[in-house]
C-alpha positions in Angstrom: 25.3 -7.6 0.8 21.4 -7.7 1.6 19.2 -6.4 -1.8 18.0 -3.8 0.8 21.9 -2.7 1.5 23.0 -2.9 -2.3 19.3 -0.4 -3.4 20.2 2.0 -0.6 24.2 2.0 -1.4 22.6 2.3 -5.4 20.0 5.5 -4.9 21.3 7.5 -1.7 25.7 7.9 -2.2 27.7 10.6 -0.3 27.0 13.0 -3.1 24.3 15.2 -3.4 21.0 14.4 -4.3 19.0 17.8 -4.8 18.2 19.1 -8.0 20.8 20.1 -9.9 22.7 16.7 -9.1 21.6 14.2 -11.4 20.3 12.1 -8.5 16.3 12.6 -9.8 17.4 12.2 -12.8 19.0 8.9 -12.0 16.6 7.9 -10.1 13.7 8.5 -12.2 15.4 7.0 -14.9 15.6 3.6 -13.6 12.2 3.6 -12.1 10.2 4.7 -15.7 12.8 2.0 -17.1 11.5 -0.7 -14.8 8.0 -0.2 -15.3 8.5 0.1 -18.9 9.8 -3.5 -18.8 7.1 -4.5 -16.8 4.5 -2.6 -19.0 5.9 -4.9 -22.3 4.9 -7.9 -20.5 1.7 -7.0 -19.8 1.7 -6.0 -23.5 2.8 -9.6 -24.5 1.0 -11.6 -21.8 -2.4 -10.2 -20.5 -4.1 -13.3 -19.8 -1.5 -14.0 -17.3 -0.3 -10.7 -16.3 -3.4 -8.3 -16.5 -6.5 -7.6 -14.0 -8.7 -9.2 -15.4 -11.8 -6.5 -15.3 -9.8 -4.4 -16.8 -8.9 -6.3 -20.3 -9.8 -4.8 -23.3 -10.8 -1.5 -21.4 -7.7 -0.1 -21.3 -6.9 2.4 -24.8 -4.0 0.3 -26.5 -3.0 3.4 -28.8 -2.8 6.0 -25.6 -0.7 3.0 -23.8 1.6 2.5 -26.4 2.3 6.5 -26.7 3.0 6.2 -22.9 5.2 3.3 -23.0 7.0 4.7 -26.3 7.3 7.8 -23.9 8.4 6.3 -20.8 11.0 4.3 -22.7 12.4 7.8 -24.2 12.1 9.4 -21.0 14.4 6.6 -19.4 17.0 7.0 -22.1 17.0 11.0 -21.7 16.9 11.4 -17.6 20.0 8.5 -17.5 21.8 10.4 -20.1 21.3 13.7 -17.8 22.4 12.0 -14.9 25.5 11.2 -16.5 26.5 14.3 -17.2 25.8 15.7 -13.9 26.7 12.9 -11.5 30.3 11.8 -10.6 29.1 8.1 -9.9 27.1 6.3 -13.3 25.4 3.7 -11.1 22.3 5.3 -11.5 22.4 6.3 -15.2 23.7 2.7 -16.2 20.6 1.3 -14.5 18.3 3.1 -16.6 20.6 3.1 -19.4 19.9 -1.2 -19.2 16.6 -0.8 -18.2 15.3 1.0 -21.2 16.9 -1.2 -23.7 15.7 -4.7 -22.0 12.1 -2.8 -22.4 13.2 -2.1 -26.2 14.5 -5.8 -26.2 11.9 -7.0 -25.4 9.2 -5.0 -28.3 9.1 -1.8 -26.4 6.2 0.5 -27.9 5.7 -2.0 -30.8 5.4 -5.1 -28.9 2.6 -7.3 -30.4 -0.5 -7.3 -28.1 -1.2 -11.1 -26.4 -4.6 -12.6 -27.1 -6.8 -13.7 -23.9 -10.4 -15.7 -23.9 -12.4 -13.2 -21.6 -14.4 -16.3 -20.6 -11.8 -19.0 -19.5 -10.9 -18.9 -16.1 -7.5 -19.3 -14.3 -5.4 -17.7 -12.0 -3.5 -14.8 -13.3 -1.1 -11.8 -11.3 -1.5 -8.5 -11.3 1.3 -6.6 -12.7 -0.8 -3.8 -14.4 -2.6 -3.2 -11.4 0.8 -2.7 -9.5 1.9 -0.2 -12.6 -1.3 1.5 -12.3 -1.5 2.2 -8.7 2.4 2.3 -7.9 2.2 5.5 -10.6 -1.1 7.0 -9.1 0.4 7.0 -5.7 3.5 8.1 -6.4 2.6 10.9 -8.3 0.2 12.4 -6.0 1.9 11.7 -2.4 5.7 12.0 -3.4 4.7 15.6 -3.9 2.7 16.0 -1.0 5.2 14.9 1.1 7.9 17.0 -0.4 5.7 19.7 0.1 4.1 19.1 3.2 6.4 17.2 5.6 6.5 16.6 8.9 10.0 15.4 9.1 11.7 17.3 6.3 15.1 15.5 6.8 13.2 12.3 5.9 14.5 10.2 2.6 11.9 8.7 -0.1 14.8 6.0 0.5 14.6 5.9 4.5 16.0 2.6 5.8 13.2 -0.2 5.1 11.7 1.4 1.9 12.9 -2.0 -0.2 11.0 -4.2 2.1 8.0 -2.1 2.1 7.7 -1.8 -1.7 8.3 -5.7 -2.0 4.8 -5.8 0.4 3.3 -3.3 -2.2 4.5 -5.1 -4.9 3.6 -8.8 -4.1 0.0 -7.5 -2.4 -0.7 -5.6 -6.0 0.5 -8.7 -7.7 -1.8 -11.2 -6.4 -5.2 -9.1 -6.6 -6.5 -12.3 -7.8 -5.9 -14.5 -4.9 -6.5 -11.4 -1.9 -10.0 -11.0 -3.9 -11.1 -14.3 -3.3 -9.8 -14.9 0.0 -11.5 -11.3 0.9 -15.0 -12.0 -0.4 -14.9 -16.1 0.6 -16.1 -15.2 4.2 -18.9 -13.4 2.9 -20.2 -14.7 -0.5 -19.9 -18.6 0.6 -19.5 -19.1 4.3 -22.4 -16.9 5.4 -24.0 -15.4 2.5 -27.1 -17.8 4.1 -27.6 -14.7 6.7 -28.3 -12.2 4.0 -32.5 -10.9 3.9 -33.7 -9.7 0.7 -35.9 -7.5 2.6 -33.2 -6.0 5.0 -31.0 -5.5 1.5 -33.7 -3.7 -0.6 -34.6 -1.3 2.3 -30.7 -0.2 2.3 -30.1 -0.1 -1.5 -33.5 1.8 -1.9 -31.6 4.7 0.0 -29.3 7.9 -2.0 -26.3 6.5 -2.7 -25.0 9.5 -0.9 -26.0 8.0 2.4 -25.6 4.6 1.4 -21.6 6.0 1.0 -21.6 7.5 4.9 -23.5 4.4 6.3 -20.9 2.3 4.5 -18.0 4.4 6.2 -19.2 4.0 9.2 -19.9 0.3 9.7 -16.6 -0.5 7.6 -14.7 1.5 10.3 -16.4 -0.3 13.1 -15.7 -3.6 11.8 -12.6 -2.3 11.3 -11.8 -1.1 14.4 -13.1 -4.4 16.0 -10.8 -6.7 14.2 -8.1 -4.1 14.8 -8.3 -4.2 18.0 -8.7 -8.3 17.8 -5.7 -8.2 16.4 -3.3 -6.7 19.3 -5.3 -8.0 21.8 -5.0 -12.0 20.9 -1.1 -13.0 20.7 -1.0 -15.4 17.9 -2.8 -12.5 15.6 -0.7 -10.0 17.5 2.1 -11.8 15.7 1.1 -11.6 11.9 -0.2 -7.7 12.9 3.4 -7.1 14.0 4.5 -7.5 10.6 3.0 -3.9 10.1 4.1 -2.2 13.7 7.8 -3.0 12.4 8.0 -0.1 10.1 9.9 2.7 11.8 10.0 5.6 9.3 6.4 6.2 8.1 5.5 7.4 4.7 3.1 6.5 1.9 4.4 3.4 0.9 5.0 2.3 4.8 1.2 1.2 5.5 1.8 -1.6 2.9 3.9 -3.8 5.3 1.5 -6.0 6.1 1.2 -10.0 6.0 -0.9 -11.8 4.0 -3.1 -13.0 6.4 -3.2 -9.9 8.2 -4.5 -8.5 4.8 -7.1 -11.3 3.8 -8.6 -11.2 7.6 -9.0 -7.5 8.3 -10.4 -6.8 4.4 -12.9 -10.5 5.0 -14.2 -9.5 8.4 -14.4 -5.5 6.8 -16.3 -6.4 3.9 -18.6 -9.1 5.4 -20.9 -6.8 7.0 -21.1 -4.2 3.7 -22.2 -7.2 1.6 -24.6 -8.4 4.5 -26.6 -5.4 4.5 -26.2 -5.3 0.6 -25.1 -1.5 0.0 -25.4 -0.7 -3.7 -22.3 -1.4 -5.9 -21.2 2.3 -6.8 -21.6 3.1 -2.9 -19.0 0.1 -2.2 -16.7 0.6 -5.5 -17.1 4.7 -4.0 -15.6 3.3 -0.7 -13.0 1.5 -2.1 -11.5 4.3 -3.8 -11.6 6.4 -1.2 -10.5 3.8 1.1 -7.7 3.3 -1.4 -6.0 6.5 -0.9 -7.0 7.5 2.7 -5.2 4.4 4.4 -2.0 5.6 2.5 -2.3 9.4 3.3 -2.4 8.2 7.1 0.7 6.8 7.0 2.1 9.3 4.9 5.0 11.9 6.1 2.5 14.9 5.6 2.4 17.6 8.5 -0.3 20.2 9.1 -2.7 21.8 12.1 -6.0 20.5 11.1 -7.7 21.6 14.5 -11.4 19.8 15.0 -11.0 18.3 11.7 -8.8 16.0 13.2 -11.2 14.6 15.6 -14.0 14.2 12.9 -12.0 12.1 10.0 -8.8 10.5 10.6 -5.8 12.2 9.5 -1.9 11.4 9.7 -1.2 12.2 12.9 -4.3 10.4 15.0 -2.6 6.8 13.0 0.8 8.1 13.8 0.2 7.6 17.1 -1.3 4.1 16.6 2.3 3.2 14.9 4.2 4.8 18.3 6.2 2.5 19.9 5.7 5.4 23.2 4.4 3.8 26.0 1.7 6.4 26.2 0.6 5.1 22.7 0.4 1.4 22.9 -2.9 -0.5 21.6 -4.5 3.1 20.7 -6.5 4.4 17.8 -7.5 1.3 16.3 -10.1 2.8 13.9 -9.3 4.1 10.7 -11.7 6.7 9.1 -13.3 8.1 12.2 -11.9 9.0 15.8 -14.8 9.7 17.7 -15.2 5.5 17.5 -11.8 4.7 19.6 -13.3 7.8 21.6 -16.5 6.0 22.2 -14.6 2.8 23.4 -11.5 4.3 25.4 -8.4 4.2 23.0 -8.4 7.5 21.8 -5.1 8.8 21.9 -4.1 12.3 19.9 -2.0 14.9 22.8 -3.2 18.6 21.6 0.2 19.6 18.7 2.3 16.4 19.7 3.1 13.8 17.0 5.3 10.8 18.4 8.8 10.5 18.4 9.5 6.8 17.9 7.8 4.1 15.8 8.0 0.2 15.4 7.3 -3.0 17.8 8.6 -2.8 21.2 11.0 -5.5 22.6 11.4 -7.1 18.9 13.2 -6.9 15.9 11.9 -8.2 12.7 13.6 -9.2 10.1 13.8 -7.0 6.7 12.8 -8.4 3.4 9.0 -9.9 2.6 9.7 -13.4 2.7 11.2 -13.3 6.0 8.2 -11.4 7.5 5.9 -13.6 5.8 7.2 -16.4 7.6 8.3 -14.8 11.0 5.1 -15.4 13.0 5.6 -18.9 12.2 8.7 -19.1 13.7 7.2 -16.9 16.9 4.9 -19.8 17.7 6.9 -21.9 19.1 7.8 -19.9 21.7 6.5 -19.3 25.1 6.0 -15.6 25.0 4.1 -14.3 21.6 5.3 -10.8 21.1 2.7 -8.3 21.9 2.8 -4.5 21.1 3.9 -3.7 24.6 6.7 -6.3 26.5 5.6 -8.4 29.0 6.2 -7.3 32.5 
C-alpha cells in the first residue's frame, strides 16, 4: 500500500464525515498535532530549520502560547473524535502526534541559538508552518463556501502528492531563492542602467505595483507559453497539467525546474528595470495568494471582471485536458494578454469538465514526478499537452 492509498484509507472511511461525526475532529487533530511537532523543532533548531529573514522577528512568548495551544487543541479534538467516531484511526493519530510534540519539549522547549551572520544552507520548515496555516485557513473556507463542485473532497485523489510538492517547495526556500534571483543578480545584472532604474523607482509606488503586474505577467506568459510549446520543457511543465481535481493546494504540483525557470525568467525583467522593494515584496504577496485562488475549487459569475484580472475559471480552462482548451490562457494576472496574442479561451458560463495531461499518466508521489521527465527523454515522442497525430 502506496502512502497516498494508506492517507486516503486513514482520512476519508465509509462513515460519515460531516459535522457531527468526529471526522473534523479527527482530522484536525492530527494536522495541529503534526505541525506542533514540526513547530518544536524549529523551536530547538532555527539555524537549520528557520527562514532565515525571519530569525529573531518572530514573538517567542505569542509562539509558545500558540504551540502550548495547538498541542492542547490536538489532545481535545482526538479525544472528541473518539467519542463520536466508530473507527479510532484518526484520534490515535493525534493522540501520538501531540505527545511526540510534548516528547519532544512541547511549549517549554528551550529556544536554539543561531549566528545571524554565518552563512549555510538551512530548510524552511517555519515557512511551510506559516504559509501551510495562512492558506488553509483562508481558502478551506472559501471553498466550502463557495464551490464549484460541491461533491469535491479536501482529500480528492492526488491531494498527498500535491502537499509533498507544497511541502518540499516551502522547505527549500533557501535553494528556489538563489536559483530564482541567479539569472538576474549574476548572469546579467551587467544590463542594468542606473538611469533607466532611478527614472522607474522615482515613480508612486502605486504605479510602480501596476507596471510591475504587468510586465511580470508578460514575462510570464512568455515563458508559459515556452514551456508547452518546446517538448523537452513540455515535459517538466507536465508535472503540473497532471493534477486532475483542482483546488488550492493543486497549483503546487510543479517540478523544480519548472519552478526555478518560470520564477528566474519572471523576476529578471522586475529587477532589470529596478522597481522599488515594497512595489516587488507588494507583488509577491499578492502574487502569493492569487496563483492559489486560481486553482482553487471556488465558483462564482464575475461577469467583465473576469476578462480584466484573472479569476478561477479563465486558469481552469488552461488546466482542461478538452481539446477546445489545449495550449490556452497562458497568462496569469491578466486576460486581455492571451487576448492580445490569440490564446484566449473562457466560453460565456462554461467551466471544463475534465482536467490533467492528455495521452499520459504520471506517476503519483513527488519523487517520481521529479524524476519522470528524465525518464521521458529517451524516447522518441516527448509528451506534449495535446497527442501527436
Amino acid at each position: 500500500m502506496s502512502m497516498e492509498q494508506w492517507v486516503t484509507k486513514t482520512f476519508a472511511s465509509d462513515e460519515p464525515a460531516g459535522f457531527g461525526y468526529g471526522w473534523i475532529s479527527g482530522t484536525l487533530s492530527v494536522f495541529l498535532g503534526a505541525l506542533s511537532i514540526f513547530a518544536v523543532l524549529c523551536f530547538r533548531y532555527p539555524e537549520y530549520l528557520v527562514f532565515e529573514e525571519l530569525r529573531g522577528k518572530y514573538p517567542i512568548p505569542l509562539m509558545r502560547a500558540i504551540l502550548e495551544l495547538s498541542i492542547g487543541l490536538s489532545f481535545f479534538l482526538a479525544f472528541l473524535s473518539a467519542m463520536l467516531r466508530r473507527k479510532k484511526v484518526l484520534a490515535v493519530t493525534g493522540i501520538l502526534l501531540a505527545l511526540i510534540a510534548v516528547a519532544l519539549g512541547g511549549s517549554d522547549v528551550p529556544l536554539g541559538r543561531y549566528q545571524g551572520s554565518e552563512r549555510h544552507f538551512y530548510l524552511g520548515l517555519d515557512w511551510f508552518i506559516l504559509t501551510l496555516l495562512v492558506l488553509t485557513l483562508v481558502f478551506v473556507p472559501m471553498e466550502r463556501l463557495f464551490p464549484y463542485r460541491r461533491g469535491q473532497s479536501v482529500f480528492r485523489r492526488g491531494w498527498v502528492t500535491d502537499l509533498q510538492h507544497f511541502f518540499v517547495s516551502h522547505l527549500l526556500v533557501q535553494l528556489i531563492t538563489y536559483l530564482t534571483l541567479l539569472p538576474a543578480t549574476v548572469i546579467f545584472a551587467w544590463l542594468t542602467g542606473p538611469q533607466l532604474q532611478a527614472a522607474v523607482q522615482s515613480q508612486p509606488l502605486w504605479l510602480q505595483f501596476i507596471e510591475v503586474m504587468i510586465v511580470a505577467d508578460l514575462a510570464e506568459y512568455a515563458i508559459h507559453r515556452t514551456f508547452h510549446t518546446t517538448p523537452w520543457l513540455w515535459r517538466f511543465h507536465a508535472v503540473h497539467h497532471s493534477v486532475e481535481h483542482m483546488d488550492w493546494i493543486a497549483g503546487s504540483r510543479l517540478h523544480l525546474l519548472d519552478i526555478v525557470i518560470v520564477r528566474g525568467t519572471t523576476f529578471l525583467p522586475l529587477y532589470l528595470l529596478g522597481f522599488a522593494q515594497p512595489a516587488v515584496y507588494a507583488y509577491l504577496a499578492f502574487v502569493s495568494f492569487h496563483a492559489v485562488f486560481l486553482h482553487s475549487n471556488v465558483g462564482g459569475r464575475f461577469g467583465w471582471l473576469e476578462h480584466v484580472i484573472a479569476l478561477p475559471r479563465f486558469h481552469h480552462w488552461h488546466h482542461s485536458s478538452e481539446q477546445e482548451a489545449l495550449d490556452k490562457n497562458f497568462a496569469l494576472h491578466f486576460p486581455w494578454i492571451d487576448a492580445l496574442f490569440g490564446t484566449k479561451h473562457l466560453p460565456r458560463d462554461r467551466w471544463p469538465s475534465t482536467y490533467g495531461v492528455l495521452g499520459y499518466t504520471l506517476p503519483e508521489g513527488w519523487w517520481a514526478q521529479l524524476l519522470w521527465p528524465f525518464k521521458r527523454a529517451g524516447q522518441s515522442k516527448p509528451p506534449h499537452h495535446a497527442p501527436e497525430t
